[in-house]
C-alpha positions as CSV (number, residue, x, y, z in Angstrom):
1,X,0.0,0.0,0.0
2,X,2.2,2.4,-1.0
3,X,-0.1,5.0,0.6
4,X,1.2,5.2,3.4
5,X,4.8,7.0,3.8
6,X,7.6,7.3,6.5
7,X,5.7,10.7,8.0
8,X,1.8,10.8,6.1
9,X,-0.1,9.3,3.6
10,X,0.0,10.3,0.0
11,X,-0.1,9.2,-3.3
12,X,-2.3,9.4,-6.5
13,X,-5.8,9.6,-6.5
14,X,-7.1,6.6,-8.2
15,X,-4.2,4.8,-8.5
16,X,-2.5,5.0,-4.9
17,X,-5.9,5.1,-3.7
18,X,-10.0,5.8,-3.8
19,X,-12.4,7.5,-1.3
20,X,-13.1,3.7,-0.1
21,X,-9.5,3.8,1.7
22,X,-10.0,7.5,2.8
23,X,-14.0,6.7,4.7
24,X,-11.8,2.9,6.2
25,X,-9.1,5.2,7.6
26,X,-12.0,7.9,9.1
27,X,-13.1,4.4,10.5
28,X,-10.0,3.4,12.2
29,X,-8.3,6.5,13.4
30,X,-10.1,7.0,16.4
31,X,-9.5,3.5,17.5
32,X,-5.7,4.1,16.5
33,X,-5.0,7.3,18.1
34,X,-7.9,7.0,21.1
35,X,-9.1,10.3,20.1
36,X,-13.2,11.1,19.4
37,X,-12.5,14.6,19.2
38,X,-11.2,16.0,15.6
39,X,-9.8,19.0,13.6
40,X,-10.3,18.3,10.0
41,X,-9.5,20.5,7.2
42,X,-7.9,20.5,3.7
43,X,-5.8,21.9,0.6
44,X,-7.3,23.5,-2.6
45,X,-7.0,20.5,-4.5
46,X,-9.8,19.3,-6.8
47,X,-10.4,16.0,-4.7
48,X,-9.8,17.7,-1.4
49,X,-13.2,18.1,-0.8
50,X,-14.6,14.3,-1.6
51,X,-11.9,13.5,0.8
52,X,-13.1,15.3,3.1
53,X,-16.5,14.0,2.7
54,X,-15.4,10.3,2.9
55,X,-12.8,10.7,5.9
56,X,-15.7,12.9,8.0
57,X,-18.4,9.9,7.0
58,X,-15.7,7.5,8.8
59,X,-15.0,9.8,11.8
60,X,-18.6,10.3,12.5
61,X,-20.0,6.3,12.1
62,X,-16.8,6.4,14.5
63,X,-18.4,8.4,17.2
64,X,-16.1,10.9,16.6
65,X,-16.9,15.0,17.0
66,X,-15.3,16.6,14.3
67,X,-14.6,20.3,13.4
68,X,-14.4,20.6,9.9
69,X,-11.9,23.8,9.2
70,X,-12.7,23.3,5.5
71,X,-9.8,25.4,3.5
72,X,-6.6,25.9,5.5
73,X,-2.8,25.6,5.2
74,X,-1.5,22.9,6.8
75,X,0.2,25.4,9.7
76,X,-3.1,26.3,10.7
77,X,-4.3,22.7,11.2
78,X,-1.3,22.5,13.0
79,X,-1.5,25.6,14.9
80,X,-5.2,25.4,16.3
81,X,-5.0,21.3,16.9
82,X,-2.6,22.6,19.7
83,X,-4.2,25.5,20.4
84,X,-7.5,24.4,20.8
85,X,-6.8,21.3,22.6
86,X,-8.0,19.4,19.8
87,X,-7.2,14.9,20.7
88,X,-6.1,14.8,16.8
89,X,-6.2,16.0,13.7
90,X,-6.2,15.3,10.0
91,X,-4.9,18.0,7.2
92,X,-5.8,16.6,3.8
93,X,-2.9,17.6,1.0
94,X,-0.2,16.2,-1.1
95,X,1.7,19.4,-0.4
96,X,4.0,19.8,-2.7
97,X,3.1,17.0,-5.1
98,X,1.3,17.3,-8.7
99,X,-2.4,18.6,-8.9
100,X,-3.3,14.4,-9.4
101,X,-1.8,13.5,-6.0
102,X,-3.6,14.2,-2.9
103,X,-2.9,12.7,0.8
104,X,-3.6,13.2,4.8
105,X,-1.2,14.2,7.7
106,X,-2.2,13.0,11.3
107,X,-1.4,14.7,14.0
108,X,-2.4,13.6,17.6
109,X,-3.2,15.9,20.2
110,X,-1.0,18.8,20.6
111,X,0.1,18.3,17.5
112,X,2.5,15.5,18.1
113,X,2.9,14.0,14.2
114,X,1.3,10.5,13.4
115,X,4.2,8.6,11.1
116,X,4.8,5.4,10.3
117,X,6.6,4.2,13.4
118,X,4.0,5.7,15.2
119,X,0.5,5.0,14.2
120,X,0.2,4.9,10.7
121,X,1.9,1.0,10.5
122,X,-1.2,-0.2,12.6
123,X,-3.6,1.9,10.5
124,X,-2.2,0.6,7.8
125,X,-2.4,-2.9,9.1
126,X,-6.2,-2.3,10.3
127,X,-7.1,-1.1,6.8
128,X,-5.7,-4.0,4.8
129,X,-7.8,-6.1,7.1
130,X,-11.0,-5.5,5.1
131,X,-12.4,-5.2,8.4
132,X,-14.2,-2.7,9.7
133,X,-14.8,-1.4,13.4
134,X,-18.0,-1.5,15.3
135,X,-20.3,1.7,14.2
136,X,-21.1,3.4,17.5
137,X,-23.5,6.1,18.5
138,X,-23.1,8.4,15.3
139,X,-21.0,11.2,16.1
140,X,-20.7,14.9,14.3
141,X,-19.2,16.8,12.0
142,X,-19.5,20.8,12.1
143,X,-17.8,23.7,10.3
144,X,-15.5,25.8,12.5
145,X,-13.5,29.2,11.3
146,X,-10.6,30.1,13.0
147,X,-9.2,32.0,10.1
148,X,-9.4,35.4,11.6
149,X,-7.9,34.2,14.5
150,X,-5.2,32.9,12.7
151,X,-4.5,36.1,11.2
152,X,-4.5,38.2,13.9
153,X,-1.8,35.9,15.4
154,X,0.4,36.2,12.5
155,X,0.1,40.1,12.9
156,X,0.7,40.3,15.9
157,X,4.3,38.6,15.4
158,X,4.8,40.5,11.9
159,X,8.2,42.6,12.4
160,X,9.2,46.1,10.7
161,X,8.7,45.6,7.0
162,X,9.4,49.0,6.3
163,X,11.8,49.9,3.3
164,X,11.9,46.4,1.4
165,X,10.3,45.5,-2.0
166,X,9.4,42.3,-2.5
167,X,6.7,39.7,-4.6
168,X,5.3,37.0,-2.9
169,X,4.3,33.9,-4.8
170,X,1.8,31.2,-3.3
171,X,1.6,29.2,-6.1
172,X,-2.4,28.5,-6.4
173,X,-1.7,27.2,-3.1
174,X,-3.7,27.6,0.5
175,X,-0.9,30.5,1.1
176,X,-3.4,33.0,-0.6
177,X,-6.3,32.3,2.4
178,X,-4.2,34.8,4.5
179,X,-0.6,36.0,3.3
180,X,-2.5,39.5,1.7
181,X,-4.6,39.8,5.6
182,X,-1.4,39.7,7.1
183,X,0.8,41.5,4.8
184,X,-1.2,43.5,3.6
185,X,-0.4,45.7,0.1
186,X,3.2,46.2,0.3
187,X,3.9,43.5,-1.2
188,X,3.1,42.5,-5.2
189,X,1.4,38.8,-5.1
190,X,1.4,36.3,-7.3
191,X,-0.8,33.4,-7.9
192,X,-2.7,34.4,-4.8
193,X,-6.2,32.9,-5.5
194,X,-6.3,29.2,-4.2
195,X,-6.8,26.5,-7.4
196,X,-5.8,23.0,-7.3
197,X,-5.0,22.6,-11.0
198,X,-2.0,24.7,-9.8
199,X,-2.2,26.2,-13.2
200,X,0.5,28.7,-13.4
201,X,3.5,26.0,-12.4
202,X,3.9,23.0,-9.7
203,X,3.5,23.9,-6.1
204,X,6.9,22.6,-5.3
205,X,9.4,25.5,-5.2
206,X,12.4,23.2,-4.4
207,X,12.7,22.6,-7.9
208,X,13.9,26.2,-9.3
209,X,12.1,25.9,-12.1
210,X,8.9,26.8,-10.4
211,X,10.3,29.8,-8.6
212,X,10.9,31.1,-12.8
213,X,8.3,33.6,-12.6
214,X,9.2,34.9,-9.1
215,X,12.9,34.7,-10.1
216,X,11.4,36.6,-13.2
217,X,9.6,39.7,-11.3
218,X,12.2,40.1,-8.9
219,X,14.6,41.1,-11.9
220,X,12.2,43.0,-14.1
221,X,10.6,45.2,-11.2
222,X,14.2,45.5,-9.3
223,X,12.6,43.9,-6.1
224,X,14.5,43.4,-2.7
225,X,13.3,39.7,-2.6
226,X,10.9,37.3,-3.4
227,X,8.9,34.4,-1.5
228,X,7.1,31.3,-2.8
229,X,4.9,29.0,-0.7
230,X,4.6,26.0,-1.3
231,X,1.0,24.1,-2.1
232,X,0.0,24.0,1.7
233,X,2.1,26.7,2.8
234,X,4.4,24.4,5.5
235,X,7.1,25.1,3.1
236,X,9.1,28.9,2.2
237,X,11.9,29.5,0.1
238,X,13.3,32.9,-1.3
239,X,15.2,34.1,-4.3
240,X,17.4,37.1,-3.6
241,X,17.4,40.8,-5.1
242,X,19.0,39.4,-8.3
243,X,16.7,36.4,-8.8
244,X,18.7,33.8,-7.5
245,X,17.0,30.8,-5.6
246,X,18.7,30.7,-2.0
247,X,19.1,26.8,-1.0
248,X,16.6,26.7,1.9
249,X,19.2,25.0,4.7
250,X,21.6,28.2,4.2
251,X,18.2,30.5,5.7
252,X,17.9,28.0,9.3
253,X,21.0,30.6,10.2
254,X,19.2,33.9,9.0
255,X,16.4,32.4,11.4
256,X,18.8,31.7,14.1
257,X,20.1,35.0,14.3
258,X,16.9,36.5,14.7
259,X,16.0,33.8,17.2
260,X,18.9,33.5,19.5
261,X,19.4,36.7,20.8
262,X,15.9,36.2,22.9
263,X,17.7,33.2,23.9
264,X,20.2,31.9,26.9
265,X,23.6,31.2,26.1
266,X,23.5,27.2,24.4
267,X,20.5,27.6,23.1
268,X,19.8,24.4,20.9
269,X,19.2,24.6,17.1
270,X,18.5,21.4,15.0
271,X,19.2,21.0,11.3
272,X,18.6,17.9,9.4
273,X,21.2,15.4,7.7
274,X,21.5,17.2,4.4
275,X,22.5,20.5,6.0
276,X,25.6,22.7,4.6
277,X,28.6,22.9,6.8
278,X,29.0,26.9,6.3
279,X,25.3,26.9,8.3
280,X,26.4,24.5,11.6
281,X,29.4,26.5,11.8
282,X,27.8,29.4,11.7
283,X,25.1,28.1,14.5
284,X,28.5,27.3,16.3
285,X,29.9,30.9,15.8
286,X,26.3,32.4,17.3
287,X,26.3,30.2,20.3
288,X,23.9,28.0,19.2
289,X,24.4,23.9,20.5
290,X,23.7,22.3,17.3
291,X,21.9,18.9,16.8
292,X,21.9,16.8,13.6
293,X,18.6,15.3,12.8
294,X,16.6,12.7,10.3
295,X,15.2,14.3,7.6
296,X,10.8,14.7,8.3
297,X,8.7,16.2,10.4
298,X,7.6,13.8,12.3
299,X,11.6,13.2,13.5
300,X,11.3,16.8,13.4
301,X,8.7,18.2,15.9
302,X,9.9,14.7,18.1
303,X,13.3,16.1,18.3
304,X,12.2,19.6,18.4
305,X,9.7,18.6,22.0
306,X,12.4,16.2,23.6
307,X,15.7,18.7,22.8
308,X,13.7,22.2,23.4
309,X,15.2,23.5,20.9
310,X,14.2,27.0,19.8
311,X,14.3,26.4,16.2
312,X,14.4,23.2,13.6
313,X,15.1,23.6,9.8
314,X,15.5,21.4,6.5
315,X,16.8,21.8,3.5
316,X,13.6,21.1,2.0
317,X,12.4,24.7,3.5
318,X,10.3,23.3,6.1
319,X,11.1,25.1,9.6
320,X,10.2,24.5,12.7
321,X,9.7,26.6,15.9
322,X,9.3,26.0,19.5
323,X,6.7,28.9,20.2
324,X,4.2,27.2,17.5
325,X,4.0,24.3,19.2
326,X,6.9,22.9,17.8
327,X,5.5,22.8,14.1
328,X,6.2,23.7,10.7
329,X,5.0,27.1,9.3
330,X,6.0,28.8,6.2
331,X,4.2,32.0,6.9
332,X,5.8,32.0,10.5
333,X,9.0,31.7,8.9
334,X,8.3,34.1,6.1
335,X,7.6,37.0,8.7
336,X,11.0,36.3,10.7
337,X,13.0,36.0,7.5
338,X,10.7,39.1,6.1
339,X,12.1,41.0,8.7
340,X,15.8,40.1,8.6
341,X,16.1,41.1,5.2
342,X,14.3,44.7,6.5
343,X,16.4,45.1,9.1
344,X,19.6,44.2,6.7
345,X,18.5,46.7,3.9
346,X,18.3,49.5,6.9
347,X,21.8,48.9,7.3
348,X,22.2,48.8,3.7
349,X,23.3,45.2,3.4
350,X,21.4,43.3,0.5
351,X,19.6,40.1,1.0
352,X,22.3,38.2,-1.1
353,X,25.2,39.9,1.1
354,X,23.1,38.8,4.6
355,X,23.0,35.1,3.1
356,X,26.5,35.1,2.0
357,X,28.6,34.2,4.5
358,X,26.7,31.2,5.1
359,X,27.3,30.0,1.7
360,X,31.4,29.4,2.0
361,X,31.6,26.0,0.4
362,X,30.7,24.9,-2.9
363,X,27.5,22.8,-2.5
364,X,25.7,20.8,-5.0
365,X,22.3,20.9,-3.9
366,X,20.1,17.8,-3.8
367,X,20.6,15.9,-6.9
368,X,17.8,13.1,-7.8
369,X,18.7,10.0,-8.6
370,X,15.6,7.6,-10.0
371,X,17.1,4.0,-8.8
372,X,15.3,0.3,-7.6
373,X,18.3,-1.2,-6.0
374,X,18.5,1.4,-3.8
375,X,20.7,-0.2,-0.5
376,X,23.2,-1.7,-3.0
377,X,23.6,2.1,-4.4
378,X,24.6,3.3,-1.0
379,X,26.8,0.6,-0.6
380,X,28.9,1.4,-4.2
381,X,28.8,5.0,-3.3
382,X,30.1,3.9,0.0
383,X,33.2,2.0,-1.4
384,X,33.8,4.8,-4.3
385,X,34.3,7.2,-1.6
386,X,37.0,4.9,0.2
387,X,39.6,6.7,-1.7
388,X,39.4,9.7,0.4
389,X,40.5,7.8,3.1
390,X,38.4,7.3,6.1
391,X,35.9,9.9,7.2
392,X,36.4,11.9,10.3
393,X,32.7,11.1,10.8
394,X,30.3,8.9,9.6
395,X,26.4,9.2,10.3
396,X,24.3,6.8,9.4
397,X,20.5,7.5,10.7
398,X,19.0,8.4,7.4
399,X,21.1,7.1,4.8
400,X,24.8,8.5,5.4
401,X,26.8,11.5,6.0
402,X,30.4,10.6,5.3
403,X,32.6,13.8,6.3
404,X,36.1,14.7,5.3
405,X,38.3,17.2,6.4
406,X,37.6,19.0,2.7
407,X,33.9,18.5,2.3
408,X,31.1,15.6,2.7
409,X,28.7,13.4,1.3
410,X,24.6,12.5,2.2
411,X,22.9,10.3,0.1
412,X,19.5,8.3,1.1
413,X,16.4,7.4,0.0
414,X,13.3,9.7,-0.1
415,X,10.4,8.8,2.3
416,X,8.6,10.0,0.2
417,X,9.4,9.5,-3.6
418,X,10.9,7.0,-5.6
419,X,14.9,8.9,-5.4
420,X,17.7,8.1,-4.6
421,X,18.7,12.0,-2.9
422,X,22.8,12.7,-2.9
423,X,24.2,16.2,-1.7
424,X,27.6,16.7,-2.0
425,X,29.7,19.8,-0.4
426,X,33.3,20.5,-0.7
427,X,35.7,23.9,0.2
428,X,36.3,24.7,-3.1
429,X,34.1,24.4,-7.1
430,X,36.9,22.6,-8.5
431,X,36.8,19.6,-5.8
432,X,33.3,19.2,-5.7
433,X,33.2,18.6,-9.4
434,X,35.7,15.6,-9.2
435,X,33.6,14.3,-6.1
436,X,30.4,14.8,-8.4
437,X,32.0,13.0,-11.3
438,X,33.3,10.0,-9.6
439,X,29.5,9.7,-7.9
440,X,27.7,10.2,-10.9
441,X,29.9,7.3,-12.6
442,X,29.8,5.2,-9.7
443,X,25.5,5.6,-10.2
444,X,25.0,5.2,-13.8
445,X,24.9,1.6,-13.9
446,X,22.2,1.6,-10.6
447,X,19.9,4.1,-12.5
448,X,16.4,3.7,-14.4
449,X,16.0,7.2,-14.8
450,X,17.9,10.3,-13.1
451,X,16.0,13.8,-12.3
452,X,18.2,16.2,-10.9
């Protein structure tokens, strides 16, 4: 059932799965997670709402009381599950994935995440079953709007804006419910209203092709920045005043600086596996006790609660803080980073400049490699890189990270796609090249297909 991932469930609609699956997990949930009290709500995507309609029918033959959000980004599911005191929660989107795709994440109450290891195996196990849990006293299922409330909380955290120029791009996604309320007109939008065709390009901006028109606007109207949202809006990323795509780990330090100084001395900061050496140094430099993480958000917010760490981040542009209930939130992050580049241009410093001197080694960014034998892959890559010599550290809790004393190497598999993912990062262009070379000859013979 390939469903159900590492951290949620997602996949194509009618092939992955049907609204059959969706109304048997509404079924089972509440058994799963103990919970009879729900927060559902859900992407702009065109099946969103029949999901929606075939989870609640399963929640309520449950029992269960639901509160039906209706549209939201995934932050504000997030946010008010918490908040609210909700006992779970269900978001349904495929986030970043094509318009066809669609998915849930679980959250239990206070918005701990529901993965694999802890829930969604058994729910998975229940629903291949066939069978189907005793209907009890029928529950319900009411609309709720908390969007205002939302809002306002968002504005009340929204720094000194004052003096920047910059577009923000949600990309058909959720993103537009709020980012103008919040905002406001300073800013030039883009693909603001909600549609889940995703009509103008994909709602994944990790892959800079769909940051083109941002990248685009920024040039043409001499902007300060840009910002693009991702489909549900857990996701940021910027391009800088000359329309460059910033790689998303390199802006966990911009969020560090603004966090830390509210901060005691060793203050912890995560970052996940893939994260460039020019960022934990620079964590290091601040004062910051650094921790290295799996990839995820359900490892994530775990690591985030059990650490107390003020701050989380991924290269995949999902961040993580400690005063929203240790969750994700692109528009959260979007006001901090918002205001760093403000409070740089004051002192004339450009965004590019602030983000520079956390980009000191020659990266390669996550390169995608489409391959089945995907353990035996690691392994050649493993026994390419022997002539280096042994690594001065080795970590292998979500794939490997082999370092050397002149750059290192992650590769692992997706959780969530069917890649092989392989970064590479040395001190200088020329050595990362030869490091890329040897890797990308030591792949060929592994690969069906190669995206990159």
């Amino acid at each position: 059932m390939s469903f159900f991932k590492a951290y949620d469930m997602r996949g194509e609609f009618g092939v992955d799965f049907d609204l059959d699956l969706v109304y048997r997990i509404g079924r089972w949930l509440p058994v799963v997670l103990n919970a009879k009290r729900f927060l559902v709500g859900r992407d702009a995507r065109l099946t969103s709402e029949a999901l929606r309609d075939a989870l609640c029918r399963g929640l309520v033959e449950s029992g269960s009381c639901v509160d039906d959000m209706g549209l939201a980004t995934t932050p504000m599911v997030y946010f008010f599950t918490a908040q609210k005191g909700y006992e779970a929660s269900v978001q349904i989107t495929a986030s970043h994935n094509p318009a066809s795709h669609n998915g849930m994440k679980v959250s239990r109450a206070q918005a701990v995440p529901v993965g694999y290891d802890s829930g969604l195996s058994e729910l998975e196990a229940h629903v291949r079953s066939g069978a189907l849990p005793p209907v009890h006293s029928a529950g319900s299922c009411v609309p709720v709007d908390y969007r205002e409330e939302f809002v306002a909380w968002l504005r009340a955290r929204t720094p000194d804006l004052s003096g920047i120029r910059y577009a923000v791009d949600c990309s058909d996604g959720v993103a537009g419910l709020i980012i103008r309320d919040v905002l406001g007109e300073g800013p030039l939008y883009l693909n603001e209203t909600p549609d889940g065709r995703f009509p103008h390009h994909a709602p994944n901006p990790l892959e800079v092709e769909n940051c083109e028109q941002l990248m685009q606007v920024v040039r043409e109207k001499q902007l300060d920045l840009g910002v693009i949202f991702d489909g549900d809006a857990d996701r940021v990323m910027f391009v800088d005043e000359r329309g460059v795509f910033i790689q998303p780990d390199y802006l966990i330090g911009v969020l560090a600086q603004q966090l830390l100084p509210r901060e005691p001395k060793g203050a912890r900061v995560i970052h996940d596996i893939r994260t460039s050496r020019g960022v934990i140094e620079a964590l290091e430099r601040y004062g910051a006790v650094t921790e290295m993480g799996k990839v995820g958000h359900a490892y994530a917010k775990k690591r985030l609660r059990a650490s107390g760490a003020v701050l989380a981040g991924e290269l995949a542009g999902h961040y993580y803080f400690r005063d929203f209930f240790c969750c994700d939130s692109g528009e959260y992050a979007a006001l901090l980073l918002l205001g760093a580049a403000a409070e740089a241009k004051r002192r004339g410093v450009s965004f590019s400049q602030l983000v520079a001197p956390l980009q000191c080694y020659a990266n390669s960014g996550e390169l995608n490699f489409k391959i089945e034998r995907k353990d035996e892959a690691i392994a050649a890559v493993r026994q390419a890189l022997a002539v280096l010599g042994p690594p001065t550290a080795l970590y292998d809790f979500d794939g490997v990270r082999m370092e050397y004393p002149t750059g290192w190497v992650n590769i692992r598999k997706s959780n969530t796609e069917p890649y092989l993912r392989l970064i590479v990062e040395a001190r200088e262009t020329r050595l990362l090249q030869e490091w890329l070379a040897l890797l990308r000859k030591t792949l060929d013979p592994f690969m069906v297909a190669k995206h990159a």
